[in-house]
N, C-alpha and C positions, 0 to 999 in steps of 0.2 A: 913514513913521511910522504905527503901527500905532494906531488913536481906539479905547478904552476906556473904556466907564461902568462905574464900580467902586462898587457899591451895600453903602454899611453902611461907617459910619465909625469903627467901635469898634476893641480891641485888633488883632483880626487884620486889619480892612478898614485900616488903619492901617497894619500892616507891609507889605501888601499893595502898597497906594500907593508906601511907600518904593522897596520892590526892584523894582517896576519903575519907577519915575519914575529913579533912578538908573541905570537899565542904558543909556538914552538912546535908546532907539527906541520906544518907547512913551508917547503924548499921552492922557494919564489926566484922565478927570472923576468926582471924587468927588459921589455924592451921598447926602445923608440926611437927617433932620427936624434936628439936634441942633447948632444953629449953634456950640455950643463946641466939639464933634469937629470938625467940619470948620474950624474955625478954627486946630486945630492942625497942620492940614497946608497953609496957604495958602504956607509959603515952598517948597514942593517943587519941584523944576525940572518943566516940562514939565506940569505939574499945574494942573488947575483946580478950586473947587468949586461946588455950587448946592444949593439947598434942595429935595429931592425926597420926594416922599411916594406909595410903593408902591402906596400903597390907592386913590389917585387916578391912576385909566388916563389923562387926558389931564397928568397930571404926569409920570406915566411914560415917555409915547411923545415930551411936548417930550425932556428929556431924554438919550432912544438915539436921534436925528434926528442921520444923521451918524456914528451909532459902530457899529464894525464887529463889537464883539464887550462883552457884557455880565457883567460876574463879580459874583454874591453873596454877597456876606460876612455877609447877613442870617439870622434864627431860617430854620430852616428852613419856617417857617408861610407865611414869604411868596414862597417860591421858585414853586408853580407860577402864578401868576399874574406874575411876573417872565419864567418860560420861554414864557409865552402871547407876553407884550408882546415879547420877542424873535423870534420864530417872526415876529407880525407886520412886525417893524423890517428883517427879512429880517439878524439879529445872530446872531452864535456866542453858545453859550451857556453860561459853567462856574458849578459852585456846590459847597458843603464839606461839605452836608448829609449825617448818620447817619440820616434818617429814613427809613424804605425807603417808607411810602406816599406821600411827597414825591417820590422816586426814581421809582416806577414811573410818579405822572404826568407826570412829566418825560422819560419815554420815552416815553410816547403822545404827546408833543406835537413828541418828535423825527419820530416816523413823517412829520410834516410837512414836513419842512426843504428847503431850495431846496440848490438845489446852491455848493456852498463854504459852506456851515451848517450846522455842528455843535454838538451838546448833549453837553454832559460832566460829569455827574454827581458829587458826592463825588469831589471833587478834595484831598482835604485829605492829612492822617497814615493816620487807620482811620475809614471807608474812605479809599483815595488807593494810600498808597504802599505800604503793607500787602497789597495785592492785584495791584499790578507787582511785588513781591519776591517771594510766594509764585509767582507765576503763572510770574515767570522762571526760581525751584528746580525746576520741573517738570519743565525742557527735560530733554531726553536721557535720560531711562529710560524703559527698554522699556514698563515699565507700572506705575500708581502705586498708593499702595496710602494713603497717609493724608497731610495739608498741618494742619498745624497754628499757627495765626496769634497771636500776644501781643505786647502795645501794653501800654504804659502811661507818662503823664504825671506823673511823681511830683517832689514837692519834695525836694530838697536836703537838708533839714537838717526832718524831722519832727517837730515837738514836742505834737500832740494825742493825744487820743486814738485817732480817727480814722486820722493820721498820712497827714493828706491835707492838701495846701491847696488851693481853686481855683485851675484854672490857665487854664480856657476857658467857653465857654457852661456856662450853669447848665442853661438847656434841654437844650441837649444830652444834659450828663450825666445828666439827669432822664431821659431817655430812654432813654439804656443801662442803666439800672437799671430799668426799669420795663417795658419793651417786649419782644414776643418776643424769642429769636434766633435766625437760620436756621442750619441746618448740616446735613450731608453725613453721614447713620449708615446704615454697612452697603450704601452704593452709593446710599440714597435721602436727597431732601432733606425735612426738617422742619424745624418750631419745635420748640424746647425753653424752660425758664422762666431767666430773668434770674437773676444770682448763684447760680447751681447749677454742677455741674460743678469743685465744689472741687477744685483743686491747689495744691504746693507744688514749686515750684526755688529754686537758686541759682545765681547768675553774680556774678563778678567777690566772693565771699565774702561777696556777701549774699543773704538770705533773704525769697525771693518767695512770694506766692500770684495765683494767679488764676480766675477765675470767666466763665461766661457772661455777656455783657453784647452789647446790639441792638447792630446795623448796620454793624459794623466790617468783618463779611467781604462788602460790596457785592456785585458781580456775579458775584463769582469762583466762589460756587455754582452760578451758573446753568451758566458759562462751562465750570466741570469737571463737571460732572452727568455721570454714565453713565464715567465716568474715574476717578474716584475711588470706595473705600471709605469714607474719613471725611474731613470737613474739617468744624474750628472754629474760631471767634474766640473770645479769652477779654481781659480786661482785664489787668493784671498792677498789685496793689499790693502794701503792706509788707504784713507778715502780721498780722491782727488787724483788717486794714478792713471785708471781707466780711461778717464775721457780724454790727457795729455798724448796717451800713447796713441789710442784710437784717432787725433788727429797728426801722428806721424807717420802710422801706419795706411787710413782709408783715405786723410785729407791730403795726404805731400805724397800719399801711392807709391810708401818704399815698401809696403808689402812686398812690390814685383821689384825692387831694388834692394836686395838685402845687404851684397856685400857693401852697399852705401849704409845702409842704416846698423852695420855692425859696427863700421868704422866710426861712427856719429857714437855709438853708446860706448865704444870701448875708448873713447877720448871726450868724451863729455862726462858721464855717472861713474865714479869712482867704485874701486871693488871696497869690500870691508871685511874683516874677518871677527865684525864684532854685531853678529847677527842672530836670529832668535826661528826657529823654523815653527810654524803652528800648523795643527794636524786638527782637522776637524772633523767627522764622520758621525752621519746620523741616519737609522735605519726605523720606517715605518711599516709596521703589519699586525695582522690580527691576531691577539691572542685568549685562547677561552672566549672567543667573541669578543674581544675589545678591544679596540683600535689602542696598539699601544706604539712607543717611541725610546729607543734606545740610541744611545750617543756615546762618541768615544772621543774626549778633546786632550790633546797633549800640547805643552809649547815644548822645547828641547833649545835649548839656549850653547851658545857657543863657551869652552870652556879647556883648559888645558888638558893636553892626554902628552904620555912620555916627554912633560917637560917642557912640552909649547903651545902654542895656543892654534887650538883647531877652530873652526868655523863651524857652526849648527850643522851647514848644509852639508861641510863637510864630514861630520859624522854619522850626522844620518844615511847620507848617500852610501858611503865606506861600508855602515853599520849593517845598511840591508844587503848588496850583493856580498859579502862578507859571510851572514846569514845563511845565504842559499848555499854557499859555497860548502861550507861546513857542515849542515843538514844532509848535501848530497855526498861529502867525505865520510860521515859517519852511518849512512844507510836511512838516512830520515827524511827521504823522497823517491818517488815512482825511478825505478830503473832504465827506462828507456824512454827517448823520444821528445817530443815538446811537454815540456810541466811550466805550468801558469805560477803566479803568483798565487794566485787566491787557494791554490791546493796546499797552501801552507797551512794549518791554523795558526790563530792568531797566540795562543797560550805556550804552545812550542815554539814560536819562532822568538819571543818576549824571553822565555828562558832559556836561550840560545847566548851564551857567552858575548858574542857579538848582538844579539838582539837585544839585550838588557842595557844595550847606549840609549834606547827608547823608553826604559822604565825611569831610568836615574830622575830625568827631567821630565817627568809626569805631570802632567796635569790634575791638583787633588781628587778632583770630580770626575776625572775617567771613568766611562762605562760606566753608566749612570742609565735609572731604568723610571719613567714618567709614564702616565697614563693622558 
């Protein structure tokens, strides 16, 4: 039995508890400040919880006495001093964060790690699995020439303006809107500005855009640096969201006023749990000499698991750090130190128990091979 502190009791530390309290080899302990979250998961098999409080180091360390491995479900504000208190507890260590200055102190504090301790980063959707898909389209050509990454969490059934609803952190998304993003132009890597980079497709006969948006493509610039000509991550909503946001964000300059412009979406845009996550990934390089293109498209739609109704985001999110969690339980990842996403492959991590929440709702035409 694999001992688990699973930190952060909200929507996703929630599904999180589920699927693995349910898979039956893992003894999970929830902890967080918010005695009603945690009260909704005291009937879980296998499962414990307690009152813990991140900002307090000796609450912290009672708490991972014992646990062999620590996963965050929290803002990403409080991950590195989470990875400190790991590093100490001699605990593996996953977490879901977009935030790349979050990311990289969470790599300095891998540089420490004992051996059988591991730090794994942005485990989630984008970054997560967005970065083992692309990373695995790569395989087999001679030489590449552009990776193009598109995520997006869209509701169901759109009725704002906007034509958005919350579907995860607010922080978060605060962040992909307002934060550089990194990307791969012309062989080198840069930032570029948030919501730029307008596009428009369609799949399955509807009508997308997407835009720049922080942190989605995690390490996989670092990882393809000097390999690639271009790689980006973009967002993907309905068309018409981009330019509303961009004037809340550049025109009313709550970029630099966030706690206002959370306040604004989390009492204006309703959350939904009836939402559709679309996965898009298309990789360009030569092959036998000729410029070929391969593409990997999934939608994964929101649907009941143990009897209620989960959210798209919410399983996919669950699905992937879930993923890593169990690949590093069973010996199916490097033994020490920082491991990437993208060192997954993508065929291992798909028939991973928990990976296979990504096949159900497949996209017919997955991984598809054009010239």
């Amino acid at each position: 039995m694999h001992r688990i502190l699973l930190l952060g009791a909200g929507k996703i530390g929630q599904a999180i508890a589920k699927l693995l309290s349910h898979a039956g080899d893992y003894d999970v302990l929830v902890g967080d400040v918010d005695d009603r979250a945690l009260a909704r998961l005291k009937d879980l098999p296998r499962t414990s919880t307690a009152k813990v409080d991140v900002g307090d180091e000796a609450s912290l360390a009672r708490a991972l006495k014992g646990r062999q491995s620590v996963v965050s479900a929290l803002s990403f504000t409080a991950n590195p001093a989470v990875a400190r208190a790991a590093l100490a507890a001699g605990a593996s260590y996953f977490d879901l964060t977009e935030d790349v200055a979050t990311t990289r102190t969470v790599t300095e504090v891998a540089r420490q790690a004992k051996d059988g301790q591991i730090f794994m980063p942005q485990c989630g959707l984008a970054p997560g699995f967005i970065a083992i898909a692309g990373h695995s389209l790569c395989q087999g050509f001679d030489k590449l020439d552009g990776v193009r990454l598109r995520v997006g969490a869209l509701p169901q059934f759109p009725t704002n303006e906007l034509k958005y609803n919350l579907t995860w952190s607010t922080d978060g998304l605060i962040n992909e809107y307002c934060n550089p993003c990194e990307v791969v132009h012309e062989g080198e890597r840069r930032e570029v500005l948030p919501l730029e980079g307008l596009e428009h497709f369609s799949l399955d006969g509807v009508d997308y855009e997407a835009f720049n948006t922080s942190g989605g493509v995690g390490t996989l610039g670092e990882t393809l640096a000097g390999q690639v000509r271009m790689l980006d991550y973009k967002t993907v909503r309905y068309e018409g969201h981009r330019d509303l946001v961009a004037f809340l964000v550049n025109e009313l300059r709550l970029s630099s006023r966030r706690a206002l412009l959370k306040d604004v979406l989390e009492n204006a845009v309703p959350i939904t749990l009836q939402d559709v996550v679309l996965i898009f990934c298309t990789v360009t390089g030569w092959k036998d000499g000729r410029l070929m293109q391969v593409t990997d498209a999934r939608k994964i739609y929101a649907h009941e698991l143990f009897g209620e109704s989960w959210s798209a985001i919410q399983i996919t999110t669950a699905a992937g750090i879930c993923t890593a969690i169990d690949l590093h339980h069973t010996g199916g990842l490097p033994k020490r130190g920082l491991v990437r996403q993208e060192q997954i492959p993508l065929a291992r991590f798909l028939a991973n128990r928990f990976g296979q929440h990504y096949v159900e709702r497949a996209h017919p035409n997955a991984a598809h091979t054009t010239t």
